[in-house]
C-alpha positions in Angstrom: 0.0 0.0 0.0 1.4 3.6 -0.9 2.6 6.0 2.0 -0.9 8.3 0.8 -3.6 5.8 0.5 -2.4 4.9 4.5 -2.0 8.1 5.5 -5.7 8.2 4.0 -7.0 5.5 5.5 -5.7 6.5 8.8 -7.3 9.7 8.8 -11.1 8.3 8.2 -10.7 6.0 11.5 -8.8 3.0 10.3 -5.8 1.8 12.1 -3.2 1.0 9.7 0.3 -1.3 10.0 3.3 -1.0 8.0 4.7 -4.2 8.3 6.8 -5.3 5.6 8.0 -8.8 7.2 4.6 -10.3 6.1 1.7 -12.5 7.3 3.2 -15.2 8.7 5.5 -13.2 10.7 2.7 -11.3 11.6 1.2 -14.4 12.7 4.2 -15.3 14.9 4.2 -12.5 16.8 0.7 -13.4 18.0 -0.5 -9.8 16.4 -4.3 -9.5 15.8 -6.1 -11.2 12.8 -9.5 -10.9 10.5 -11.2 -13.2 8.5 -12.5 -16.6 8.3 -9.6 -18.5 11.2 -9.9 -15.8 13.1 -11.7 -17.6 15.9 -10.5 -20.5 15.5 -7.8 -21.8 18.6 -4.0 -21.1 18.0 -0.7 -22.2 20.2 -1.7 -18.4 21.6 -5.3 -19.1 22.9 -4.2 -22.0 24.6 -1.3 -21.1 26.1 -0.8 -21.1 30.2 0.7 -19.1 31.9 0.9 -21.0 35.3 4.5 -22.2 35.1 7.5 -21.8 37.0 10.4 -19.5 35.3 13.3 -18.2 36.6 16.4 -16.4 36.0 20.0 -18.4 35.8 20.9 -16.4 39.1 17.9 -18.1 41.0 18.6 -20.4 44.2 17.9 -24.0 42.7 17.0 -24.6 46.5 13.8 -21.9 46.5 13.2 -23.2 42.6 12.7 -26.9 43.6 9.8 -25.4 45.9 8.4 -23.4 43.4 8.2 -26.3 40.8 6.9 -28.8 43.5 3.8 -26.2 43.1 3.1 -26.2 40.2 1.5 -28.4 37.6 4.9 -29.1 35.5 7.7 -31.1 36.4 9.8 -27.8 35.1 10.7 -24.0 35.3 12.1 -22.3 32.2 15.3 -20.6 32.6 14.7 -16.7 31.1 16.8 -13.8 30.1 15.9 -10.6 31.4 14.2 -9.5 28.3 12.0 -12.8 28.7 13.8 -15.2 25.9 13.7 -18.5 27.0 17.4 -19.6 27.9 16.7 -23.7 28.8 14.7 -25.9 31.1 15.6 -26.8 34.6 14.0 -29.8 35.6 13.1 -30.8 39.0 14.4 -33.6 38.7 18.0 -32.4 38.0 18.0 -29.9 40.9 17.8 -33.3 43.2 21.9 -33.1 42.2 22.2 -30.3 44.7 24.1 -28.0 42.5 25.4 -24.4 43.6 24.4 -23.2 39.5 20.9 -23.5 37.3 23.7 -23.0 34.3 25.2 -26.5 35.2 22.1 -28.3 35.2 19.9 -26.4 32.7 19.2 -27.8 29.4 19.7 -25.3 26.9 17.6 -24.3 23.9 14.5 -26.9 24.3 12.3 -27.1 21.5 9.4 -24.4 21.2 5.9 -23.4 18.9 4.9 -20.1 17.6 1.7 -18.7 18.6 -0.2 -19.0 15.2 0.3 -23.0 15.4 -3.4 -24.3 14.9 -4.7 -27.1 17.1 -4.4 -29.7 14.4 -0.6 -28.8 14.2 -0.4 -29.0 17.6 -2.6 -32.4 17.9 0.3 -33.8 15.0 3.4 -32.5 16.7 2.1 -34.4 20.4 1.3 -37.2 18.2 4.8 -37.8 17.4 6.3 -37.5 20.8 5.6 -38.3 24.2 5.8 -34.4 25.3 3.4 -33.6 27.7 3.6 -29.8 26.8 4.9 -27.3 24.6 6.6 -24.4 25.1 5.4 -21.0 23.0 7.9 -18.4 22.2 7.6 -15.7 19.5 10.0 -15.1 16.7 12.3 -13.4 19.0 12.3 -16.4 21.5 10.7 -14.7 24.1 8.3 -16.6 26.5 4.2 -16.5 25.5 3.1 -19.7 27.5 3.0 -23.4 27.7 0.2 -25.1 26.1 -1.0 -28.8 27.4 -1.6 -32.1 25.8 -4.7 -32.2 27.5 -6.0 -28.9 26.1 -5.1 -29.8 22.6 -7.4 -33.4 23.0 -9.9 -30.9 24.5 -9.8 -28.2 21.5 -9.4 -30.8 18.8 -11.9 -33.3 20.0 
């Protein structure tokens, strides 16, 4: 769209994006949509925010409390701009290490938010993950979305 017919647009009420990176980035950013799938549920609209994260500077003594209350066996190691640096699991902190870094398992495997259920429901189908971890394209931290939601959604 030309610089004028947007500057047009904007001033009869529309809001207008310049955003030259295109849909599907669009889409991974978990921006807003129009149109037919609009509605329907994504990676985003499923995603929980109810688990444990942490920075690598966090006590794994306080963290193992923290995990034991909540509903994943896990906390995700964060950045301080939110990027999602590994996963500690609970189990590993049982090693009574002084450091998250020594124990954490960098770079697990994440979703974008614009995943559809069915892609979701395929993905859990080939493994036995329990959950998956979304991130937008800059690998910051959106939620965790549930096997059990997905059966729910896709059912």
């Amino acid at each position: 769209m030309s610089p004028r017919a947007a500057c047009r647009l904007q001033d009869i009420g529309y809001e207008v994006y310049d955003y030259a990176a295109g849909k599907v980035d669009w889409l991974a950013h978990g921006l807003p949509v129009e149109g037919r799938d609009a509605g329907r549920p994504t990676a985003l609209t499923l995603a929980r925010q109810d688990l444990v994260t942490c920075s690598l500077e966090e006590p794994p003594a306080r963290l193992a409390c923290e995990i034991d209350a909540s509903p994943y066996g896990f906390a995700l190691a964060l950045s301080s701009a939110g990027v999602v640096l590994g996963r500690v699991r609970r189990s590993r902190l049982a090693e009574r290490t002084s450091s998250l870094e020594s124990i954490l398992e960098p770079g697990p495997s994440t979703i974008r938010p614009h995943t559809t259920v069915e892609q979701l429901a395929a993905r859990l189908a080939r493994s036995e993950a329990r959950t998956l971890i979304v991130t937008d394209p800059r690998g910051r931290l959106l939620g965790v979305v549930r096997r059990d939601d997905v059966e729910r959604s896709a059912g």
